[in-house]
C-alpha positions as CSV (number, residue, x, y, z in Angstrom):
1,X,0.0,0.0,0.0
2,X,1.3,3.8,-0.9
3,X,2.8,5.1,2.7
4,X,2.8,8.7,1.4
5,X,0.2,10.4,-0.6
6,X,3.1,12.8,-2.1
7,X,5.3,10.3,-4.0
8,X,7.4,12.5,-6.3
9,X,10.4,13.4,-3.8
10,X,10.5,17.2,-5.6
11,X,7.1,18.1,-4.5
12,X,7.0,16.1,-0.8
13,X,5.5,18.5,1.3
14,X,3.6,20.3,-1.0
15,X,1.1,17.9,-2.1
16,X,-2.7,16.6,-0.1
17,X,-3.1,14.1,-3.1
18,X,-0.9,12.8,-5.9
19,X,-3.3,14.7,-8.1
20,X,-2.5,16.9,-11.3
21,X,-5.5,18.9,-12.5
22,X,-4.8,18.3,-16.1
23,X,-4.3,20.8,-18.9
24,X,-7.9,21.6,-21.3
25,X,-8.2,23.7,-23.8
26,X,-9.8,26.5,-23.7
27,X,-10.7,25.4,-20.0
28,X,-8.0,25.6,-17.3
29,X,-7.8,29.0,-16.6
30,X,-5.5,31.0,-14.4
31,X,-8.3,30.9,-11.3
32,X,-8.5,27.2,-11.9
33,X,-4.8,26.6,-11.5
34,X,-4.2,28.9,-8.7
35,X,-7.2,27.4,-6.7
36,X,-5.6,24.0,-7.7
37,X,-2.2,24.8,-6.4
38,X,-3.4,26.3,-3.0
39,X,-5.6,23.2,-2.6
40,X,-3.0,21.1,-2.3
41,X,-2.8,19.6,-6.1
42,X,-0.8,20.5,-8.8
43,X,-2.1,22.7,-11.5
44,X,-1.7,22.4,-15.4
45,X,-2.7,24.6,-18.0
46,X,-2.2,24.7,-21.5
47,X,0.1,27.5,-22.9
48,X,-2.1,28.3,-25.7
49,X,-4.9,29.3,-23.3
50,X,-3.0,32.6,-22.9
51,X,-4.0,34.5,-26.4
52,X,-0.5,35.7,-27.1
53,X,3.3,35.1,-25.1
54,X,2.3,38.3,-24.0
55,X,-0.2,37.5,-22.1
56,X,1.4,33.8,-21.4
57,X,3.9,35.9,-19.3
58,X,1.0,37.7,-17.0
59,X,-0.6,34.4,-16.5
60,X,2.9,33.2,-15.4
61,X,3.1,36.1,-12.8
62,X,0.0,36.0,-11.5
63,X,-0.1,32.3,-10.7
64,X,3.4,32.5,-9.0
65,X,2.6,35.7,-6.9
66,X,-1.3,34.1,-6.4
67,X,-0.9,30.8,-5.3
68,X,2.1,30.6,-2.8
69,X,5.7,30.0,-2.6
70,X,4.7,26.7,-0.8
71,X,1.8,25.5,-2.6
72,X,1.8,22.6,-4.8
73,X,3.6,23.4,-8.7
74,X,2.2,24.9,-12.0
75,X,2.7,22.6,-14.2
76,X,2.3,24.5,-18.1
77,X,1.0,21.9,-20.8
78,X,3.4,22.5,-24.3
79,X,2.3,21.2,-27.4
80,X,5.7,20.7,-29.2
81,X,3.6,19.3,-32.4
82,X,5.3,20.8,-35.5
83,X,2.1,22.8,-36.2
84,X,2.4,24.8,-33.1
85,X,3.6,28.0,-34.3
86,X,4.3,29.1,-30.8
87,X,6.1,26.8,-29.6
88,X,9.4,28.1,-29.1
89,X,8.0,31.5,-28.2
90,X,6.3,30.4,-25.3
91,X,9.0,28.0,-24.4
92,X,11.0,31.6,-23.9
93,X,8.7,32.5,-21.2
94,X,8.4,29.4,-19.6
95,X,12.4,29.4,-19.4
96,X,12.5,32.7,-18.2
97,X,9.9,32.0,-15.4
98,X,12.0,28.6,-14.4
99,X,8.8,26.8,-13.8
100,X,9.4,23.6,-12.0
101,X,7.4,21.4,-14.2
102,X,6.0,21.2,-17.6
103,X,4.4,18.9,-19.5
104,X,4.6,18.1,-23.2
105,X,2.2,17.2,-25.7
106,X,1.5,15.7,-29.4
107,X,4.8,14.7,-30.2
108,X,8.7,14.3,-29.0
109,X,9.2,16.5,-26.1
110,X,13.2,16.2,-27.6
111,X,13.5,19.3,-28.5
112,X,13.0,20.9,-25.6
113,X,14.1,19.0,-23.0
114,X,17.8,20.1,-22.9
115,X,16.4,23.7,-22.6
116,X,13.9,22.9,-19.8
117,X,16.9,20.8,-17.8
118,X,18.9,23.9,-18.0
119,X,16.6,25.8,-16.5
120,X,15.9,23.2,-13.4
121,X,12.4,22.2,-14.8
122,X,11.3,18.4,-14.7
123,X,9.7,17.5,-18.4
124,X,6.8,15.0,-18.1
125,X,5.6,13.9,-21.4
126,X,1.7,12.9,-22.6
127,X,2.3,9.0,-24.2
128,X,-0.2,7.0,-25.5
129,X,1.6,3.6,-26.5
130,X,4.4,2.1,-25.5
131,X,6.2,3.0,-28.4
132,X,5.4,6.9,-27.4
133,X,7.1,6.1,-24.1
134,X,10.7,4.2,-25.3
135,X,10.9,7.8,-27.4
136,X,10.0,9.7,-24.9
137,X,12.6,8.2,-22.3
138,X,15.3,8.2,-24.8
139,X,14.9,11.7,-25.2
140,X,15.4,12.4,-21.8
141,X,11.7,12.8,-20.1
142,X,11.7,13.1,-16.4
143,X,7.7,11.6,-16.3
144,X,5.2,9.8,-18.1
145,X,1.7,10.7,-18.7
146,X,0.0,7.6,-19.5
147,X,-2.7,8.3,-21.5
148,X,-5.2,5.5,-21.1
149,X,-8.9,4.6,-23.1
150,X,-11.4,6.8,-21.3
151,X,-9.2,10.0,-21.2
152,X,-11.0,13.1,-21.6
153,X,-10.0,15.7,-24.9
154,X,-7.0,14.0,-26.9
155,X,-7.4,11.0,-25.4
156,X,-5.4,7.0,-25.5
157,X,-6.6,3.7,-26.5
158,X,-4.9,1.3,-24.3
159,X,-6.4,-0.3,-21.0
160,X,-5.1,1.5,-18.0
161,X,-3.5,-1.9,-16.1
162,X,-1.9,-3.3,-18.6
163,X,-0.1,0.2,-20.0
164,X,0.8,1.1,-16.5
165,X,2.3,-2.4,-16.0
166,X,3.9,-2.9,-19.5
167,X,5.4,1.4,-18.7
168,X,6.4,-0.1,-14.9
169,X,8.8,-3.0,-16.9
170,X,11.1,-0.6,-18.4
171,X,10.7,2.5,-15.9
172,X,10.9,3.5,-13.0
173,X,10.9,7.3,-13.3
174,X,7.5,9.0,-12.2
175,X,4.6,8.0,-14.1
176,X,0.6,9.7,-14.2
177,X,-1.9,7.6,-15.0
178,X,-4.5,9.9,-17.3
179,X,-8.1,8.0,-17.7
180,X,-11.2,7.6,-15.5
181,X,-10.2,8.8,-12.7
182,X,-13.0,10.4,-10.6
183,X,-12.7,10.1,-6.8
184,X,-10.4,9.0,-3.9
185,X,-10.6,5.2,-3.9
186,X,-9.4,5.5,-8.1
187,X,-6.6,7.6,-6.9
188,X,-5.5,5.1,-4.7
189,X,-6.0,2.4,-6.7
190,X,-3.7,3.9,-9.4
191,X,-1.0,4.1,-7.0
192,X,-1.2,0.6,-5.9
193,X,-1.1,0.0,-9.7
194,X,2.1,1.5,-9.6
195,X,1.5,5.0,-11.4
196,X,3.0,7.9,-8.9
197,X,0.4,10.7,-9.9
198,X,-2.8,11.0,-11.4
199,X,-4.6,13.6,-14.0
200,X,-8.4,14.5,-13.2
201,X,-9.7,17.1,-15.7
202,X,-13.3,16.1,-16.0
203,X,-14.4,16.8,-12.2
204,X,-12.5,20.1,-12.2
205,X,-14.3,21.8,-15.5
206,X,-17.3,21.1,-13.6
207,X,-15.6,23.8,-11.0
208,X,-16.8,27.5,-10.4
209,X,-13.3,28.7,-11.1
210,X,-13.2,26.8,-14.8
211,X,-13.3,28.8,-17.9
212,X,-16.3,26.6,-18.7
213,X,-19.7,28.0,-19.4
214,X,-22.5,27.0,-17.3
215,X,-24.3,24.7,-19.7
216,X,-21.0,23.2,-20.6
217,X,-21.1,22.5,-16.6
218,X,-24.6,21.4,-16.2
219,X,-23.9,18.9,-19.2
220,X,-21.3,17.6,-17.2
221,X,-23.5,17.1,-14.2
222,X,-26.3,14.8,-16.7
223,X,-23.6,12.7,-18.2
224,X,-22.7,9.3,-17.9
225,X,-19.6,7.8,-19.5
226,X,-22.5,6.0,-21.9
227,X,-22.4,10.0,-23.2
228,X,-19.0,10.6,-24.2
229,X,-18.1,9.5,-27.8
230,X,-14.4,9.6,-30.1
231,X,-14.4,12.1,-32.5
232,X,-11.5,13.6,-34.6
233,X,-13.4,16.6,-35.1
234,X,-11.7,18.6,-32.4
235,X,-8.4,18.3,-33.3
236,X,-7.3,15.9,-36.1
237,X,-6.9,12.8,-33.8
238,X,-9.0,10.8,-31.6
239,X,-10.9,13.0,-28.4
240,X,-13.2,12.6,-25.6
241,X,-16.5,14.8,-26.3
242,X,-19.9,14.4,-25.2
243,X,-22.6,13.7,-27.5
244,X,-24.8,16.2,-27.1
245,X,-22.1,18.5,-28.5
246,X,-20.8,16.5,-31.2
247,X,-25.2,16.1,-32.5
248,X,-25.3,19.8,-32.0
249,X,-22.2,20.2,-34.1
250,X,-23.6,17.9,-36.6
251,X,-27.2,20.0,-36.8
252,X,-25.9,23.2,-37.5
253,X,-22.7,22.0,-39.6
254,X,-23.7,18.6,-40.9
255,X,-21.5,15.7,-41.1
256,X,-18.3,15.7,-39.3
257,X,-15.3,16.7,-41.7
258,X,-13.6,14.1,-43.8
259,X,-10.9,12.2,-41.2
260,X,-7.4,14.0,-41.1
261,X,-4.0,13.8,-41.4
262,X,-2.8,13.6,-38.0
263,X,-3.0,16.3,-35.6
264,X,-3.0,20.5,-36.3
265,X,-2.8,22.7,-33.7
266,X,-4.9,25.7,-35.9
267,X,-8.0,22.9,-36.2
268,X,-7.7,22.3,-31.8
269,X,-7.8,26.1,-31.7
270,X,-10.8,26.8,-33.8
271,X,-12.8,24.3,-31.6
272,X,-11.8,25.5,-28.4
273,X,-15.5,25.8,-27.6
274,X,-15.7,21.7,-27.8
275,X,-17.2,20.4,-24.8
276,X,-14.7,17.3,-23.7
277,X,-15.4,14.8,-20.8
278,X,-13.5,11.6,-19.9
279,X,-15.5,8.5,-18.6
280,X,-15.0,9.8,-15.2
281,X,-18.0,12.1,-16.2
282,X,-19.9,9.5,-14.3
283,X,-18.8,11.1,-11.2
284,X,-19.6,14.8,-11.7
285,X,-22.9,15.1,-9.7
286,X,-22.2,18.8,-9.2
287,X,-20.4,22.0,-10.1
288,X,-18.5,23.2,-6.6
289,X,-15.7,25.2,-6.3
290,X,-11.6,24.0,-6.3
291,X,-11.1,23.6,-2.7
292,X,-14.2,22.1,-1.7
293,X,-13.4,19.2,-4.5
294,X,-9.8,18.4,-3.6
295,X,-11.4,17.7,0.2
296,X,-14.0,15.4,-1.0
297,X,-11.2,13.8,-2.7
298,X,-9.3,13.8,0.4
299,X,-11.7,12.0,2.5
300,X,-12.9,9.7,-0.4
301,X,-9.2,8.8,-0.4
302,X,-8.7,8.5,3.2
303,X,-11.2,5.6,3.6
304,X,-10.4,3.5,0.9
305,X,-7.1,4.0,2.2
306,X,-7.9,2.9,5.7
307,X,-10.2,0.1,4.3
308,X,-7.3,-1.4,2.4
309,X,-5.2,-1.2,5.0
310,X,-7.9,-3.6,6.9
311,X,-7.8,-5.7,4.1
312,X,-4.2,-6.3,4.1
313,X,-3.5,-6.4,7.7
314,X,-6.2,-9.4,7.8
């Protein structure tokens, strides 16, 4: 059984759960990650949220001067796809802020991982096969995000115990397990698993400080995972969306678009409005605010915690 909810030895201290609230378009917003990172978890945002580097910087500011010297790290998301225009111009500000942590998207984080190490941050990098993670180890990654079938957004294919086993064979650096995860028993049960973190991005859009609108959030709160279909509509490669969006996309548009070639950043961007869920959409029965989600998730984890200890004392 896990003996310490804070299992990455860079951020022992700092963390109530092993808990990233992921990175979502158009979604994680600077309230969101601030009220993440003085909750106790760690808080992710996508660069391209901010409009311009400009504005990248402020964000950058404001979360470092808002949420604490102590609390738990910002963790910016960076798409290093080749279609990402911005991507060495907000990799500029990240380096000059010397965040702690990033996280790398759609593609080989090799390019700017010897950049990032210079500047003391630890590069964890989205994989969604095991091919995705020999690459991404060989380039130098510090983490793996697993990304597992039931993902919300950009989302994986494979089942979440046998990637996180197969990943556990041939590393034994930190690993996030991305997929269905909803309360405090399926964080724990990831960490017996053997993952070290875990992302949760569907429970926290259905939070007051998300950039989401409010029938975005009361969609989330009908759902069931029965609702959330794949669709390459969003970005150019397999996502998480709910249906009703998707049909409403389909009456006012028709059809979706002829399959593409891979992802393109400029195609995510025009859809920023797409209403993503993950399977763990089963567990949003309400829209409350940061803090008062990371202590249900506390005490949720706390008693399966105790409970399992019962079971393996005897």
């Amino acid at each position: 059984m896990p003996a310490s909810a804070s299992p990455v030895p860079l951020f022992t201290g700092r963390l109530k759960l092993p808990v990233i609230a992921a990175p979502m378009t158009a979604v994680s917003s600077p309230e969101l990650v601030i009220a993440a990172c003085r909750s106790g978890v760690i808080g992710s945002f996508p660069t391209h949220n901010a409009a311009t580097e400009r504005e990248l910087d402020a964000w950058l500011h404001r979360m470092t001067a808002d949420s604490g010297a102590t609390a738990a790290p910002i963790a910016p998301n960076l798409v290093v796809h080749r279609s990402n225009a911005r991507r060495d111009s907000d990799l500029a500000v990240l380096l000059r802020h010397r965040v702690e942590m990033v996280i790398t998207s759609v593609g080989s984080p090799e390019p700017v991982i010897g950049p990032l190490h210079d500047a003391g941050a630890q590069v964890f990098a989205d994989v969604a096969s095991l091919e995705h993670a020999r690459r991404a180890i060989d380039a130098g990654a510090d983490g793996l995000v697993l990304l597992t079938a039931g993902a919300g957004g950009q989302t994986g294919w494979a089942n979440p115990f046998a990637f996180v086993r197969a990943v556990r064979e041939r590393f034994d650096g930190p690993v996030v397990l991305a997929g269905g995860i909803s309360d405090g028993r399926a964080i724990l049960a990831a960490q017996v698993l053997g993952a070290d973190l875990v992302y949760l991005g569907t429970r926290f859009i259905a939070t007051h400080q998300s950039a989401a609108d409010d029938a975005y959030r009361s969609a989330l709160v009908t759902a069931t995972l029965d609702d959330v279909r794949l669709s390459d509509r969003v970005g150019g490669i397999p996502a998480s969306l709910l249906s009703s969006w998707l049909d409403a996309q389909r009456a006012t548009q028709g059809a979706d678009a002829p399959p593409q070639d891979g992802f393109a950043q400029d195609r995510l961007l025009a859809n920023r409005g797409a209403w993503s869920a993950g399977h763990s959409v089963s567990g949003v029965h309400d829209v409350v605010g940061v803090e008062e989600l990371v202590d249900e998730l506390v005490a949720d984890y706390t008693v399966a915690r105790d409970e399992l200890k019962v079971v393996t004392d005897g």
